[in-house]
Each structure stands twice: as C-alpha cells, then as structure tokens.
LOLUMSE-839683 format. One record per residue (C-alpha): residue number from 0; x, y, z; residue in one letter. Coordinates in steps of 0.001 Angstrom, whole numbers. Example, Ala and Ser with C-alpha at 12.3 -4.5 7.8 and 13.67 -1.06 7.14 Angstrom:
<rs>
(r 0,(12300,-4500,7800),"A")
(r 1,(13670,-1060,7140),"S")
</rs>
This chain:
<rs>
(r 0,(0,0,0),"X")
(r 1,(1195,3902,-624),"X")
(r 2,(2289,5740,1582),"X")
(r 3,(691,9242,2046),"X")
(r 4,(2443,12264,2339),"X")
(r 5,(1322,14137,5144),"X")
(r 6,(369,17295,2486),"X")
(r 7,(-1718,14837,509),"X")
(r 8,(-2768,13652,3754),"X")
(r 9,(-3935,16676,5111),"X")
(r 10,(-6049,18039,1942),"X")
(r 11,(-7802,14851,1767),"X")
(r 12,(-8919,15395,5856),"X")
(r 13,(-10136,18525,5256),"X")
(r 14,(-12146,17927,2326),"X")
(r 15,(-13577,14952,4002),"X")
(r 16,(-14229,17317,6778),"X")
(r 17,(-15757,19822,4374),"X")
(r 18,(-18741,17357,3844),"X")
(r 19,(-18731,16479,7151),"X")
(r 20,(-17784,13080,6549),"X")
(r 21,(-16220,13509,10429),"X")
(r 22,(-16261,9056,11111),"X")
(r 23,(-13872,8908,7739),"X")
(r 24,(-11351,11438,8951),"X")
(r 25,(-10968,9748,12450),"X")
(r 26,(-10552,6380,10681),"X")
(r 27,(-7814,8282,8183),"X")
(r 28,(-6058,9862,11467),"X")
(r 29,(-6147,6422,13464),"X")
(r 30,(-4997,4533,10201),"X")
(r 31,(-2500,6482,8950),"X")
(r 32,(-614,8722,11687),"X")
(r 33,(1041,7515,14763),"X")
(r 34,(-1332,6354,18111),"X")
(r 35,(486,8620,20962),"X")
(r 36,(339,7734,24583),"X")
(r 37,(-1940,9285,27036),"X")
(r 38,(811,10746,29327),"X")
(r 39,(3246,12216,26541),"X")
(r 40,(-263,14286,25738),"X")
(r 41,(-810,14967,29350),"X")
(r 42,(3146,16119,29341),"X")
(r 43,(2677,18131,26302),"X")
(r 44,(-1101,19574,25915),"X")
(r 45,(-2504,20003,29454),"X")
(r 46,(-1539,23157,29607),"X")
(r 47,(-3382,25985,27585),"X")
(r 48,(-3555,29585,27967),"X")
(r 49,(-7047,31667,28181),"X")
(r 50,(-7036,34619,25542),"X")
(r 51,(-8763,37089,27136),"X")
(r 52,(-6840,36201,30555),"X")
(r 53,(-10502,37373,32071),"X")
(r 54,(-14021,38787,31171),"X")
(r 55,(-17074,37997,29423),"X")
(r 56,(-17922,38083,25781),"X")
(r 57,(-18258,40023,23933),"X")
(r 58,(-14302,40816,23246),"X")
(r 59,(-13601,44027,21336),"X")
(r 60,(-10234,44964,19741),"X")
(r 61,(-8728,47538,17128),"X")
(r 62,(-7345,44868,14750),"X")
(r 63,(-5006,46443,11999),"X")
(r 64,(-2459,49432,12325),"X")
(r 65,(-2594,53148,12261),"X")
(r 66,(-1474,55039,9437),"X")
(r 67,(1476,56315,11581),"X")
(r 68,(2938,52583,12262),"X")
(r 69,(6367,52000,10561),"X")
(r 70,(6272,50433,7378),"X")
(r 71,(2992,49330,7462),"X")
(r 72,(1129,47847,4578),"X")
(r 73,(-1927,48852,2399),"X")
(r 74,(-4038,46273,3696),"X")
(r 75,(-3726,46695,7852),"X")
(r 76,(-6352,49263,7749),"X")
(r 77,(-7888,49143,11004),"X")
(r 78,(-10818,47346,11812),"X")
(r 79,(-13012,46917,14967),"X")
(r 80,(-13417,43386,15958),"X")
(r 81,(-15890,41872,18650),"X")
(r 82,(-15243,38047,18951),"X")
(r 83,(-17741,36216,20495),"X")
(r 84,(-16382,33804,22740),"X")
(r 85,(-12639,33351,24479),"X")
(r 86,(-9921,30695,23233),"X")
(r 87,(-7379,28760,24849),"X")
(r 88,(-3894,29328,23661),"X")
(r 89,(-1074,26922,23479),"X")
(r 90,(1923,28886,25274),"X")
(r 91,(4260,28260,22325),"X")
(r 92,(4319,26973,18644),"X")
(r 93,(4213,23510,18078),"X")
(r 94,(8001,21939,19130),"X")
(r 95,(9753,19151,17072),"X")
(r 96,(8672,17008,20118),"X")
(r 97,(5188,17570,19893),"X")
(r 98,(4857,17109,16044),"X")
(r 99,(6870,13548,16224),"X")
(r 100,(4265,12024,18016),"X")
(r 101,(1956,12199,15345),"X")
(r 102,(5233,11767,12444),"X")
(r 103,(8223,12131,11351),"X")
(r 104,(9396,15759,9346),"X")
(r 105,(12612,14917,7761),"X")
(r 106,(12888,18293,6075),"X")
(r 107,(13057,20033,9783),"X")
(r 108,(15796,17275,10754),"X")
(r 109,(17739,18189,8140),"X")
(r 110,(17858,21825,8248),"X")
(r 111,(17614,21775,12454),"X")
(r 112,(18338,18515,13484),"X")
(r 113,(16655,16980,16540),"X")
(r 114,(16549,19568,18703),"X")
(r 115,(13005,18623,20833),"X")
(r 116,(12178,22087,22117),"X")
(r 117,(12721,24212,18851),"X")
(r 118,(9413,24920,16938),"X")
(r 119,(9183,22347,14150),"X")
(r 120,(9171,24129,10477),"X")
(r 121,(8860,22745,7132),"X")
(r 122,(5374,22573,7473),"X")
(r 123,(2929,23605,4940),"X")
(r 124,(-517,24451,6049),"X")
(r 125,(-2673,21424,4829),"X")
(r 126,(-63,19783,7394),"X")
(r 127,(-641,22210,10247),"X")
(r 128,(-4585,21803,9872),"X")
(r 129,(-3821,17569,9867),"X")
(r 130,(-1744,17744,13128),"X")
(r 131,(-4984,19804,14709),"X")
(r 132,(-7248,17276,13392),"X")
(r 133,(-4561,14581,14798),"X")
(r 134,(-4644,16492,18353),"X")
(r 135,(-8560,17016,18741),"X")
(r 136,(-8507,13612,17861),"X")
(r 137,(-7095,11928,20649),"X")
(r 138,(-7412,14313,23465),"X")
(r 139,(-10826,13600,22928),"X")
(r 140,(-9794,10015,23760),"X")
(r 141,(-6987,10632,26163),"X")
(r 142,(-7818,14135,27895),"X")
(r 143,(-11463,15203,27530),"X")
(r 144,(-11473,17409,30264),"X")
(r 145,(-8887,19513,28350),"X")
(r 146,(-11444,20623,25586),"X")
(r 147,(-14387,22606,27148),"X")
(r 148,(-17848,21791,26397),"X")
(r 149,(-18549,23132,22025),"X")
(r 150,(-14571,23549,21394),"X")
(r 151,(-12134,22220,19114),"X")
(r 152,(-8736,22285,18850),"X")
(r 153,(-7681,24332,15590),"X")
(r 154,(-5820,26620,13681),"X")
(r 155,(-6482,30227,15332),"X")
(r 156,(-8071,32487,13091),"X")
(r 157,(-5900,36002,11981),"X")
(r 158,(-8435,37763,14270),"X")
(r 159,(-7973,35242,17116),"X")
(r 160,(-3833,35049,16531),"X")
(r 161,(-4010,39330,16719),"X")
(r 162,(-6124,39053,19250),"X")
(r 163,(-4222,37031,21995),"X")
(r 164,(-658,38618,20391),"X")
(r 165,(-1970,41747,21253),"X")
(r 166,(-2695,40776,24646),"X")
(r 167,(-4919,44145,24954),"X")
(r 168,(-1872,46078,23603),"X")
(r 169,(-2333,49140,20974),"X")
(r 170,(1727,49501,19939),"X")
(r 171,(3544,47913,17077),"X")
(r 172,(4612,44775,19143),"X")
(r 173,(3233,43726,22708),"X")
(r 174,(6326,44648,23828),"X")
(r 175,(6051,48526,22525),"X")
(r 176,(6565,50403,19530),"X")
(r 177,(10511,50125,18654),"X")
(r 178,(13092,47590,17604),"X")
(r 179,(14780,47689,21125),"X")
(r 180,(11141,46611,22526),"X")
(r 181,(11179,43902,20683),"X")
(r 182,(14413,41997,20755),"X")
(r 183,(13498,42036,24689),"X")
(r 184,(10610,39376,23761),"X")
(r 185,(11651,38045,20616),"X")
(r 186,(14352,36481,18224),"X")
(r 187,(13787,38357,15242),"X")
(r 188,(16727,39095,11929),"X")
(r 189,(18778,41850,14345),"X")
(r 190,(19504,39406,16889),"X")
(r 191,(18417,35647,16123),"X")
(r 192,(21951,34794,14893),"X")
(r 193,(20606,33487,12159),"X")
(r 194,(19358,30357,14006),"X")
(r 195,(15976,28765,15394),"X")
(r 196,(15377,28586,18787),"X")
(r 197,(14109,27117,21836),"X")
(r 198,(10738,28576,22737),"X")
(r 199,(9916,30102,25602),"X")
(r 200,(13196,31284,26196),"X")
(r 201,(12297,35032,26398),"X")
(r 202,(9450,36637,28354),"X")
(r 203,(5987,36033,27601),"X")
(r 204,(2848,38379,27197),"X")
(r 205,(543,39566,29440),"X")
(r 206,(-1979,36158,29255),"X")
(r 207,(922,33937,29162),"X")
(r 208,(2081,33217,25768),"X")
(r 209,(5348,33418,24288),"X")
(r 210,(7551,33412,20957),"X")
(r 211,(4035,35381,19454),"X")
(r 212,(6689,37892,17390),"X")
(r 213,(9384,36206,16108),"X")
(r 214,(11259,32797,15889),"X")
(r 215,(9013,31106,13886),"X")
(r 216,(6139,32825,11819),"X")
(r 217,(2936,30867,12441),"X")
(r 218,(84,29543,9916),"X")
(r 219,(-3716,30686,10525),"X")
(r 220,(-6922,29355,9401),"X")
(r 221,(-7962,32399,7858),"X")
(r 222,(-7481,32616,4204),"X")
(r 223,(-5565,35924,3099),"X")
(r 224,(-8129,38801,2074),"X")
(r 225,(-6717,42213,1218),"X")
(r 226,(-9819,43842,2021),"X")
(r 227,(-11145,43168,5596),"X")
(r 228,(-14057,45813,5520),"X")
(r 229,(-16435,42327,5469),"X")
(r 230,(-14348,39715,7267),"X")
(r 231,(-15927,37873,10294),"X")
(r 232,(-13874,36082,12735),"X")
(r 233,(-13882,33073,10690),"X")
(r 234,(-11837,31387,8016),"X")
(r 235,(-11836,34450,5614),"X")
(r 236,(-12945,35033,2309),"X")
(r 237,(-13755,32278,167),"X")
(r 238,(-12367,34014,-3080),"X")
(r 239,(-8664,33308,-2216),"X")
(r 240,(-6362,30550,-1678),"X")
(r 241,(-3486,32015,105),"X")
(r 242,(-3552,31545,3678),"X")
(r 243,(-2062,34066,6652),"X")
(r 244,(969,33534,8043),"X")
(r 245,(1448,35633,11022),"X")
(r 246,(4318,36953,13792),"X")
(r 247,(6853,37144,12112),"X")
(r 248,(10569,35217,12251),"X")
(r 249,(13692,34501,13270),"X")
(r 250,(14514,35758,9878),"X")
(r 251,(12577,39056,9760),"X")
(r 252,(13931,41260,7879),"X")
(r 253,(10718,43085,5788),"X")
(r 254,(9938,40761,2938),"X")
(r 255,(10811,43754,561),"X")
(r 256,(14492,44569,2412),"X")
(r 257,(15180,40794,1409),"X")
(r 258,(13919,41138,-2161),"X")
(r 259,(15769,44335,-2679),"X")
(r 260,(18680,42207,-1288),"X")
(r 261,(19270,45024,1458),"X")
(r 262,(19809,43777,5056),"X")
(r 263,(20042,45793,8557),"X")
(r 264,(17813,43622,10829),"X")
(r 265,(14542,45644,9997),"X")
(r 266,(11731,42926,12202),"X")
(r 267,(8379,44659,11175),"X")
(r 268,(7192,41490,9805),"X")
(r 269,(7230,40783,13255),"X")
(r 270,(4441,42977,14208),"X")
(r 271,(1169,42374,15425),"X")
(r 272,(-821,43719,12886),"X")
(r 273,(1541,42061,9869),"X")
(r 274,(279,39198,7362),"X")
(r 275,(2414,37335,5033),"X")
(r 276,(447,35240,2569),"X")
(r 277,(1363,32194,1148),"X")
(r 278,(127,29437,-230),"X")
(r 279,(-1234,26259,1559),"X")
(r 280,(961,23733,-77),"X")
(r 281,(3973,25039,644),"X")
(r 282,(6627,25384,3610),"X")
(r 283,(9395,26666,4577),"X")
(r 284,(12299,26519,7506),"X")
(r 285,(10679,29537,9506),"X")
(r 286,(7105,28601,9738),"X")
(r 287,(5739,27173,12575),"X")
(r 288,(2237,27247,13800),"X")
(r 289,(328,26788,17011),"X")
(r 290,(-3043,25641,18092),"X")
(r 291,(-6237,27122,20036),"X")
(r 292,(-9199,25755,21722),"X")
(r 293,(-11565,27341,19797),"X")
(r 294,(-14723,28219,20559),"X")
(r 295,(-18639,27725,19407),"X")
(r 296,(-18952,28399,16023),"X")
(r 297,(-15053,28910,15425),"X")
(r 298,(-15379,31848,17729),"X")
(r 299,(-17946,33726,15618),"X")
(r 300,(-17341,37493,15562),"X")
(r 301,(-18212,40499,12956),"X")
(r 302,(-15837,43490,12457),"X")
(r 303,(-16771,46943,10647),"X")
(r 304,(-14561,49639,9803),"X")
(r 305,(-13517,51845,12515),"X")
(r 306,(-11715,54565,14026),"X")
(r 307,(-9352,54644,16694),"X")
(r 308,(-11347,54801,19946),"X")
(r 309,(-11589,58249,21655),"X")
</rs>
C-alpha cells in the first residue's frame, strides 16, 4: 500500500471534513498517523492559555495598524473586531517534540536537526490543519477534560492570533513600539543569529504566551483577504487561496528589504498587525504554527470599519 504524504494527507482530511464526513477522517487519522500515549499528551497539551486572561464576551479589539505605524502595509487598515467567545492558547508553537508524536518531518531534521524544544518548520498548512485534526482527535480520547464543552482544537483564526498577540496592547509589538522593545521578547533578523530557537526562552505576554513575534512565523486558518471591511472572525474570504501567516521570524527582515537584497535587521514582519500570505501547499524553515481551543462556532465574531477609539 502507498504511503501518504502528510500534504496529501492533510487536503484529503479537510475535504472529508468539508462534507462532514467527520467518522472517515478519524478512521484516516487512526490509520495512517502515529497512536500517541496518554501521558506524553498529558506532558505536552494540558496546559493551555485563556485569551482574554478574564471577562465575558463580547471581546472588542482595534485589529489592523494606524497610518502612523512604521512600514505598514496597504491592507492593515484598522478594523473593529468583537469576537464572540474566548480561546485557549497553546503557550508556544508547536516543538519538534510535539509534532513527532503524530510523524516524522525529515525536512526540519535536516535543516535543524533533533533539537526537541525548537518549533518544528517545514510545514505547509494542509499539514498544520492535519496535526490539529490529529490532536482534537485523541485528546478527545486521552484528555477530555482539556477541551471545554462546544470547542475544538484548531488553527487560530488572523483575528484570534491578533487578538491574543496583542494581549490588549495598541503599539507595534506587545512589547512597545521600537526595535529595542522587541528583541526584549523576541528572536527576530537583528539578533536571532541566524538560528531557530528554543521557545519560551524570552518573556511572555501579558496572558501567558510566548515566541508570538518572532522565531518562527505561524500559519492561521484564515485565508488571506486584502480587504477586511467584510471579514468575520472566521476562516476568511472564500475568493482566495493564500492563507495568513502571522508573527513574524527569526529571519525578519521586511519581505521587501530581502527582495531588494538590502539587510540591517529591519523585524516589522514581526508585528502584530503584519500578514504574510502564502500558499497552503507550501513550507518553509521559519514557519511554525500553534493551536487554540476554539470556541462555538469557530469563535464567531463580525468586524466593521472603525476609528481609533476616543
């Protein structure tokens, strides 16, 4: 019998799951990936971090940039977003630990070696979405009690992965607004080395979370959409097939400083209002991703054009 690759894999789950055809993608996940033990999850996945930290719905941000924000791009225009319901937040991407007990990712090995706390990377979306598929899976089997009642474990959303970067924070970066803000919380082009690294090594945000600028960039749900005026907190517009990438890297660097072939360490792909889209079969050495608990509905929400608060 043929082996799958994990892309191929993953596009076949989520059509299945596009039909609904739920009993055929847990037979595909139990047939084809690797059964882990209930204590590595328990080790790995017990833990998850509540974005908002406290409250009750509905949750209202300013999602997008101001005008004024360095180097910002055409299609950050700010929006106001109300979500309707919290998520849970893993505290990091997804390590090289985590993904190998659901397979192997030679590419990463190769490029990284076996590092287990480094995020993994050479992962295309369609693999991303699998591995959340893979995880809902069999905490629902191993850990139950992890998943509240009308949540799944999934990609977060762009709105959802501003939200909880943001941490209730207006400036470029949790952190604050300059360079020297972030290299306190992140490893970014100016100060990475060049290199991957562990996560969680540098301080986290205000609910918890870490490496949300920088190290790796992270994969979304939400396909890209240049034009937000519309979007609901959901997986985007149907009309295109890039998906968001967001945070930024170990690498960052603007994407045009690197075309240009200029360097100086500029991160403001790593801020929290920057998208980078790209399509959903491909991957690449500084893209991550990381997982919510996501709520009823996918965490339904509406946005409408707005202006700053007064």
């Amino acid at each position: 019998m043929r082996m799958i690759p994990l892309p191929e894999l993953g596009a076949i789950a989520e059509c299945l799951a596009e039909i609904g055809a739920t009993a055929q993608v847990a037979a595909l996940i139990e047939g084809c990936l690797r059964k882990p033990e209930a204590e590595r999850l328990a080790q790995e996945f017990a833990t998850w971090c509540r974005a908002p930290m406290e409250g009750e719905p509905p949750y209202r941000f300013l999602m997008g940039s101001p005008v004024t924000e360095l180097l910002r791009e055409e299609h950050e225009a700010q929006i106001e977003m109300e979500l309707s319901a919290p998520c849970w937040v893993m505290p990091a991407p997804v390590t090289y630990a985590m993904w190998g007990l659901m397979a192997d990712k030679a590419d990463h090995v190769t490029r990284w070696g076996k590092a287990e706390r480094v995020p993994v990377t050479h992962v295309s979306w369609f693999e991303a979405s699998l591995y959340a598929r893979w995880l809902d899976h069999w905490l629902r089997k191993h850990l139950p009690a992890v998943i509240p009642p009308g949540y799944q474990v999934a990609l977060p959303t762009e709105a959802q992965r501003e939200f909880f970067t943001r941490a209730g924070t207006t400036t470029a970066f949790w952190s604050g607004e300059g360079w020297s803000d972030l290299a306190r919380v992140a490893w970014h082009d100016g100060n990475s080395g060049g290199q991957l690294h562990a996560v969680r090594e540098l301080p986290p945000n205000a609910w918890g979370l870490h490496d949300v600028h920088g190290n790796v960039a992270e994969w979304c749900r939400s396909r890209f959409d240049a034009d937000r005026a519309g979007e609901m907190d959901g997986p985007g517009t149907a009309r295109g097939r890039r998906r968001a990438i967001r945070g930024g890297s170990f690498l960052d660097c603007h994407w045009w400083m690197r075309e240009s072939g200029r360097s100086g360490g500029d991160p403001s792909g790593c801020r929290s209002a920057y998208c980078r889209p790209e399509s959903p079969v491909r991957s690449f050495d500084d893209v991550g991703f990381r997982l919510v608990l996501s709520g009823p509905g996918g965490t339904a929400g509406r946005s409408r054009s707005a202006k700053a608060p007064a």
